[in-house]
C-alpha positions as CSV (number, residue, x, y, z in Angstrom):
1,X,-21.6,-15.3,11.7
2,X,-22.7,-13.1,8.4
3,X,-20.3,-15.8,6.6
4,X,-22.8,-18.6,6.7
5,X,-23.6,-18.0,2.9
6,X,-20.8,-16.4,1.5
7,X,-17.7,-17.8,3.1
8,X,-14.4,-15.4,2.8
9,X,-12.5,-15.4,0.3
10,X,-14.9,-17.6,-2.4
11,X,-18.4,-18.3,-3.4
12,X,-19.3,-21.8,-4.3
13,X,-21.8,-20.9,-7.0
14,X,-23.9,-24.2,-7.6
15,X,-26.4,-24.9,-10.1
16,X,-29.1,-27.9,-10.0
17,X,-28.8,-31.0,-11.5
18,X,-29.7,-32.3,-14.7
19,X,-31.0,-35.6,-13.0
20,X,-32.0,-37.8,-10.5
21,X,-28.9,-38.9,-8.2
22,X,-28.7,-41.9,-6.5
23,X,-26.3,-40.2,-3.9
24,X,-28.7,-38.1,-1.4
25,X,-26.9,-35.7,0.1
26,X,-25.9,-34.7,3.0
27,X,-24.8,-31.2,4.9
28,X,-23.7,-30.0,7.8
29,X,-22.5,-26.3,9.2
30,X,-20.7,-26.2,12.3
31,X,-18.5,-23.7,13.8
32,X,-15.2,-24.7,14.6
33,X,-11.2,-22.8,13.9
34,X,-12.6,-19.3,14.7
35,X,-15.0,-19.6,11.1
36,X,-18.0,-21.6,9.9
37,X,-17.2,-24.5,8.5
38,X,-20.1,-25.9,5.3
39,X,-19.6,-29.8,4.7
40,X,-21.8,-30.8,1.6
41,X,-21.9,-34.6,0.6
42,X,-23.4,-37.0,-1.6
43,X,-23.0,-39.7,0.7
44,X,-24.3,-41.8,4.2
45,X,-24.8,-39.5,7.0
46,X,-22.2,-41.2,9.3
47,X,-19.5,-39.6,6.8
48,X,-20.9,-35.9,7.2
49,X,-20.9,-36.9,11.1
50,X,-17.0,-38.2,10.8
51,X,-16.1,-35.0,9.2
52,X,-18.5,-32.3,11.8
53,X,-16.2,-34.6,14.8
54,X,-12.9,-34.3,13.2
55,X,-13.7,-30.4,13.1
56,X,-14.7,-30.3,16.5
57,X,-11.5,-32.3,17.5
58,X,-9.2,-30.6,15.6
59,X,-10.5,-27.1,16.7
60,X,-9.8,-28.2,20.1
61,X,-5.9,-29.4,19.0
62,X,-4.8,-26.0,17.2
63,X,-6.9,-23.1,18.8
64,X,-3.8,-20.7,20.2
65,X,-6.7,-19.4,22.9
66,X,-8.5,-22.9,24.9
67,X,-7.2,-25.5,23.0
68,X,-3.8,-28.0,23.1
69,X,-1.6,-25.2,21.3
70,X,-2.7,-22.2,24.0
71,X,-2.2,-25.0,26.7
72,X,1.3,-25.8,24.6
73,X,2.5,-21.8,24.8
74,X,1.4,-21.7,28.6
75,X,3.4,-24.1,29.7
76,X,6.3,-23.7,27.3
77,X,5.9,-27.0,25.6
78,X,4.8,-30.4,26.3
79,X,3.4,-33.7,24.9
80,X,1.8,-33.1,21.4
81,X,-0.9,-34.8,20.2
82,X,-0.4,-36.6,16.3
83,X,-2.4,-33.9,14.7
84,X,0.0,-31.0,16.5
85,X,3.1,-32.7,15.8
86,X,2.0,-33.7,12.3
87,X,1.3,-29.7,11.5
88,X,4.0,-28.7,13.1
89,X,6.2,-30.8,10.9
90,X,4.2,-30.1,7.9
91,X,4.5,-26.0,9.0
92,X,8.7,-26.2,9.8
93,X,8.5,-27.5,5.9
94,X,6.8,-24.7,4.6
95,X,9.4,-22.3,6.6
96,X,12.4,-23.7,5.4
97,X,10.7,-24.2,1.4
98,X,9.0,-19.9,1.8
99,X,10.7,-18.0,4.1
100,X,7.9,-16.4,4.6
101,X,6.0,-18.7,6.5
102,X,6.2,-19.3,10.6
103,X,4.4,-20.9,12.8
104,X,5.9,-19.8,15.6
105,X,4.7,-16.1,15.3
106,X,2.4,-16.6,18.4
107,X,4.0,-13.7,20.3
108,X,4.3,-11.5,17.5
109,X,0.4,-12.2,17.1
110,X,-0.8,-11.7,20.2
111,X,1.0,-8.7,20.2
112,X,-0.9,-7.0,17.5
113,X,-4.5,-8.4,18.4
114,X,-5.4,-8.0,15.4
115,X,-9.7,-8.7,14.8
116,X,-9.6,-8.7,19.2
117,X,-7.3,-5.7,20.7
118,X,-6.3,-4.2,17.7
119,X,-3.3,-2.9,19.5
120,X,-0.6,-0.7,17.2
121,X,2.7,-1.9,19.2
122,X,5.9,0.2,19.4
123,X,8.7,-0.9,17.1
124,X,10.5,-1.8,20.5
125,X,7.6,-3.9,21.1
126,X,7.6,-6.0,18.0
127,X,11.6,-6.6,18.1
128,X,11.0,-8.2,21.4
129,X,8.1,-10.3,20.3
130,X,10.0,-11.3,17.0
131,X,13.2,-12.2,18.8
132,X,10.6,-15.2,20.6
133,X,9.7,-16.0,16.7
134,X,12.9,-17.9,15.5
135,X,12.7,-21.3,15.0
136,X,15.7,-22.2,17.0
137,X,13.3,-21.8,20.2
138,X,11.4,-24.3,19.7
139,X,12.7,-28.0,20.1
140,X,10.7,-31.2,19.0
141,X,11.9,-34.5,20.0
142,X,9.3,-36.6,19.2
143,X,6.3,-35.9,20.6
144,X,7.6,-33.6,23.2
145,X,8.0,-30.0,22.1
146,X,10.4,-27.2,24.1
147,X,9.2,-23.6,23.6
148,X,11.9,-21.3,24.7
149,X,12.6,-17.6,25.1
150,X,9.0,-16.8,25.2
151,X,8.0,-18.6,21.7
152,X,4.6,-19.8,20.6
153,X,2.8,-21.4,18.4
154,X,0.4,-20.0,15.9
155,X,-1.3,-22.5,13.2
156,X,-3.8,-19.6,11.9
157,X,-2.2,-19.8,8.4
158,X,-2.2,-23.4,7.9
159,X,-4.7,-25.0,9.9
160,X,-8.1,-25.3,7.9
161,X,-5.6,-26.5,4.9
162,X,-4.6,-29.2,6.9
163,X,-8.4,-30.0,8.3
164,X,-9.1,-30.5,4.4
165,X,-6.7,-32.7,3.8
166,X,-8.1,-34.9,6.8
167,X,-11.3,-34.5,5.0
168,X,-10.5,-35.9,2.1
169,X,-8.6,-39.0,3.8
170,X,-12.5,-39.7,5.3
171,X,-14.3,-39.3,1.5
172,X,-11.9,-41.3,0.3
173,X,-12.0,-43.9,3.2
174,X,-16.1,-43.9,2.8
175,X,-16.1,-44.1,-1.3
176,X,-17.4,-40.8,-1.2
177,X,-17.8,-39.7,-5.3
178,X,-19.0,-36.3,-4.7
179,X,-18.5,-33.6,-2.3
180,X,-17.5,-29.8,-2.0
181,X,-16.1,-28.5,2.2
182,X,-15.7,-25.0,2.6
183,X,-13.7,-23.8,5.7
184,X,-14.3,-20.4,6.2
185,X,-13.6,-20.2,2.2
186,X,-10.8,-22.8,2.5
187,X,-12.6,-24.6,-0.1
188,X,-11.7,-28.7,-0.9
189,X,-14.0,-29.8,-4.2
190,X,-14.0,-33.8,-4.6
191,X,-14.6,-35.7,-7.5
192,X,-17.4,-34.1,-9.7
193,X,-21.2,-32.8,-9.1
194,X,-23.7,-35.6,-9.0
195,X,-24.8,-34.7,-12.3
196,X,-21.2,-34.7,-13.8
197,X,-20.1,-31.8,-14.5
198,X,-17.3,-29.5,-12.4
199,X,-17.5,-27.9,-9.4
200,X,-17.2,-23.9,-10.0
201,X,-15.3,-22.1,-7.3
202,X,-15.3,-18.6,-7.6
203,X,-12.5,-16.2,-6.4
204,X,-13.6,-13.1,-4.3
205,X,-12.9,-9.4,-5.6
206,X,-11.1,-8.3,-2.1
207,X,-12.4,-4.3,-3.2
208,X,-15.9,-5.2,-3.6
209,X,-18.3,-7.3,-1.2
210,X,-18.3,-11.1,-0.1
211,X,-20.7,-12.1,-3.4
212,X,-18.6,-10.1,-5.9
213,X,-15.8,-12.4,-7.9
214,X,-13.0,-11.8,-10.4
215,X,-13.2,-15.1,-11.9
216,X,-14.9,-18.8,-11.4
217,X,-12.6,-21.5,-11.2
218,X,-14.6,-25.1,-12.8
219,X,-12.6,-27.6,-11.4
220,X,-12.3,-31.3,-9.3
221,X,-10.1,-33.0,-6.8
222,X,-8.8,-29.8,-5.6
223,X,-7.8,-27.4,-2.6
224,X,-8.6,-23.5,-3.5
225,X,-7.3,-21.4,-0.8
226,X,-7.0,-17.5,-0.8
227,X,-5.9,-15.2,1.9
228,X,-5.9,-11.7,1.6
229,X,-5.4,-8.2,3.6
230,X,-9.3,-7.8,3.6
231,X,-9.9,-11.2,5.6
232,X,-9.3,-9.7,8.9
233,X,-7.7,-5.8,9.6
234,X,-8.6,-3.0,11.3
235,X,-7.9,0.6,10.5
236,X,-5.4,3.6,12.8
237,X,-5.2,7.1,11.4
238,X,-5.7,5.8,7.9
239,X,-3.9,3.0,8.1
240,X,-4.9,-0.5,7.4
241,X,-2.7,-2.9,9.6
242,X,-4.4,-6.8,8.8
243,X,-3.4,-10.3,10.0
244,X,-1.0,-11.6,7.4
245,X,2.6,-10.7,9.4
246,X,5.8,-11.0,8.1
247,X,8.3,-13.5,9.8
248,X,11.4,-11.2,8.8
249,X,9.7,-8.1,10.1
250,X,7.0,-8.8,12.9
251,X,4.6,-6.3,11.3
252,X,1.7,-7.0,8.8
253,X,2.9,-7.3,5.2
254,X,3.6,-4.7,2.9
255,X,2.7,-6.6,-0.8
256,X,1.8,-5.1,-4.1
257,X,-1.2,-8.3,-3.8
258,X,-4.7,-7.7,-2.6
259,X,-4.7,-11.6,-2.6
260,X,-3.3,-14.9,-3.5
261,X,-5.3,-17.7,-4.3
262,X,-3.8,-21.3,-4.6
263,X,-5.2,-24.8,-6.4
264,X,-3.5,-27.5,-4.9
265,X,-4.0,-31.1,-4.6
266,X,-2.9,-31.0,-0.8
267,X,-4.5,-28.6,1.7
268,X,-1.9,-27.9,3.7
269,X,0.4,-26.4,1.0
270,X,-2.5,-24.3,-0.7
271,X,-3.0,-22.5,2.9
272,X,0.5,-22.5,3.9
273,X,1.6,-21.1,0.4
274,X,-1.0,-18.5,-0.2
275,X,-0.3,-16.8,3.1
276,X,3.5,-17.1,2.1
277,X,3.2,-15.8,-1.5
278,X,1.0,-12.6,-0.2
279,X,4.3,-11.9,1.5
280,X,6.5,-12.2,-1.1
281,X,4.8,-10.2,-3.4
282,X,4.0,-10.6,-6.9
283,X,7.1,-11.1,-8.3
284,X,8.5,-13.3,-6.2
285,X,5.6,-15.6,-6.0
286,X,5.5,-16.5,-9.9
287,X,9.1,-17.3,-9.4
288,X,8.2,-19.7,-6.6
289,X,5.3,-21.1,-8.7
290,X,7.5,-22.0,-11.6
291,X,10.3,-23.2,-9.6
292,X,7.6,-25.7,-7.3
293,X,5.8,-26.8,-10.6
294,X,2.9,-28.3,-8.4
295,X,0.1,-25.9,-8.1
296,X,-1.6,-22.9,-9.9
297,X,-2.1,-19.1,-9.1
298,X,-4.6,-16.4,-8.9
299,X,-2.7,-13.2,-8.2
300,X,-5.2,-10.1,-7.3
301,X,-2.8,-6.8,-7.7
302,X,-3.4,-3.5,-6.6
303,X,-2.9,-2.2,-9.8
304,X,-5.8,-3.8,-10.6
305,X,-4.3,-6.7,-12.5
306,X,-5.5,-10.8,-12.1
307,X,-2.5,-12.9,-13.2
308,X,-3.7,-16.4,-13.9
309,X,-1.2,-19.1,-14.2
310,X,-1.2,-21.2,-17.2
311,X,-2.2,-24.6,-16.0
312,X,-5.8,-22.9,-15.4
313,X,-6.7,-21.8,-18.2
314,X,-9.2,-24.2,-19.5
315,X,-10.8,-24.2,-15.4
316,X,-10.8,-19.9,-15.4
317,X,-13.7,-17.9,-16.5
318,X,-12.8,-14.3,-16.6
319,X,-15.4,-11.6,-14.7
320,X,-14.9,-8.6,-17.1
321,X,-17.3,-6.6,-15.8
322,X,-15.5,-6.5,-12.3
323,X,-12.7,-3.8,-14.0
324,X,-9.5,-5.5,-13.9
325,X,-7.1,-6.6,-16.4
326,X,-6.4,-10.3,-16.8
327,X,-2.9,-11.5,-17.8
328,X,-1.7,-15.6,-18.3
329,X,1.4,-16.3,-16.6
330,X,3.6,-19.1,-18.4
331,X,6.3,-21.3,-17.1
């Protein structure tokens, strides 16, 4: 649990404020979705208490190893809950809009072990493991899902987005004014500091430590959500095999990114879509981005470049000193 200060993929660098609030705050830390989870508040209690048992339930609805999805892949389907069903309709949307996106890679995952066994499979093995991963083997019909031919679930690259947007339904329910979540570095900012000014998110360097950046992001009322081939990997006679797989292959990703970072205003398609555009690749994802319209990049290259889409431009502050070069991407 070395994460509880510097979470993943961002630091949320805070200053103090100028003033006395009103607000008091309120915080809570809990670990829940395989990560620590940092609520921060300016608000009652009983919100910060709504949002630590929402956590709690929803790690108990989408863990692939105890929870409602692992009992869902046992059995080969079954009665879904609302939050299951919900994800699993908001994750079929992000297959058919990426292509590079699944959530029913469960078999594929397991496979590879990746961060448990750390087991390099045979190419025989990942064809048969793949051949479980198309979506025509798994059948919803309302809240009743099939799983055939061996399919499972696996909501590892969209489930924190959609705990934030959850989140912000109960800050939003509760009048909350001010508040910054951080799952794991799945970060949700809401509304502005209680002194005024903009939250500032920074975006890890995925070369250096967990408190290096390549930029600070000052911005409110958004999802910031990276993933990257450093999250979770492990290393075979010099090769780095990590947790981002690629539906159309079964093996982990072969991108000229490091990592993807996307600002959102929904959760679920900041998560869903950074995993996705680490796939594509560089190129691909700006074409994405402009076609979508609806949210902004950080692109981290290996040939050391940071592309920053244009619509952040007045949030970005630039880390020179970190060695890359920054380039502005335009629509």
């Amino acid at each position: 649990m070395k994460k509880i200060i510097f979470l993943l993929c961002f630091m949320i660098l805070f200053s103090a404020c100028g003033g006395e609030t009103e607000e008091k705050m309120s915080a809570r830390q809990i670990y829940a979705m395989d990560t620590v989870c940092s609520v921060t508040i300016y608000g009652e209690e009983k919100t910060a208490d709504s949002i630590a048992e929402l956590l709690v339930e929803l790690d108990g609805a989408f863990s692939a190893y105890d929870g409602e999805v692992e009992e869902l892949n046992r059995n080969g389907g079954g009665e879904m809950s609302e939050s299951v069903s919900e994800l699993l309709s908001d994750s079929g949307t992000l297959l058919f809009e990426t292509g590079t996106f699944s959530p029913f890679l469960g078999s594929v995952t397991e496979l590879w072990g990746i961060g448990s066994k750390n087991y390099v499979p045979t190419d025989e093995e990942v064809s048969k493991a793949l051949e479980s991963a198309w979506i025509y083997n798994a059948e919803a019909t309302g809240n009743v899902l099939t799983l055939k031919n061996g399919a499972k679930l696996n909501f590892g690259g969209v489930a924190k987005g959609y705990a934030s947007d959850k989140i912000r339904e109960i800050l939003i329910r509760d009048n909350v004014k001010s508040a910054m979540i951080s799952l794991g570095g799945n970060v949700y900012v809401h509304g502005k500091k209680p002194d005024g000014a903009l939250w500032r998110v920074g975006v890890r360097d995925p070369k250096r430590t967990e408190n290096d950046w390549v930029c600070t992001l000052s911005l409110k009322d958004k999802f910031i959500i990276s993933s990257g081939d450093y999250e979770r990997y492990f290393e075979r006679d010099g090769k780095r095999y990590h947790h981002i797989i690629d539906p159309n292959t079964g093996y982990p990703a072969e991108s000229d990114l490091l990592s993807v970072t996307v600002v959102s205003e929904s959760g679920v398609r900041a998560d869903g879509y950074s995993t996705a555009l680490y796939v594509m690749g560089s190129e691909e994802a700006l074409r994405f981005w402009r076609e979508k319209k609806d949210f902004e990049l950080v692109l981290i290259c290996r040939d050391g470049r940071v592309i920053i889409t244009e619509g952040l431009s007045e949030a970005v502050t630039e880390n020179r000193e970190a060695g890359y070069t920054y380039e502005t991407a335009h629509r």
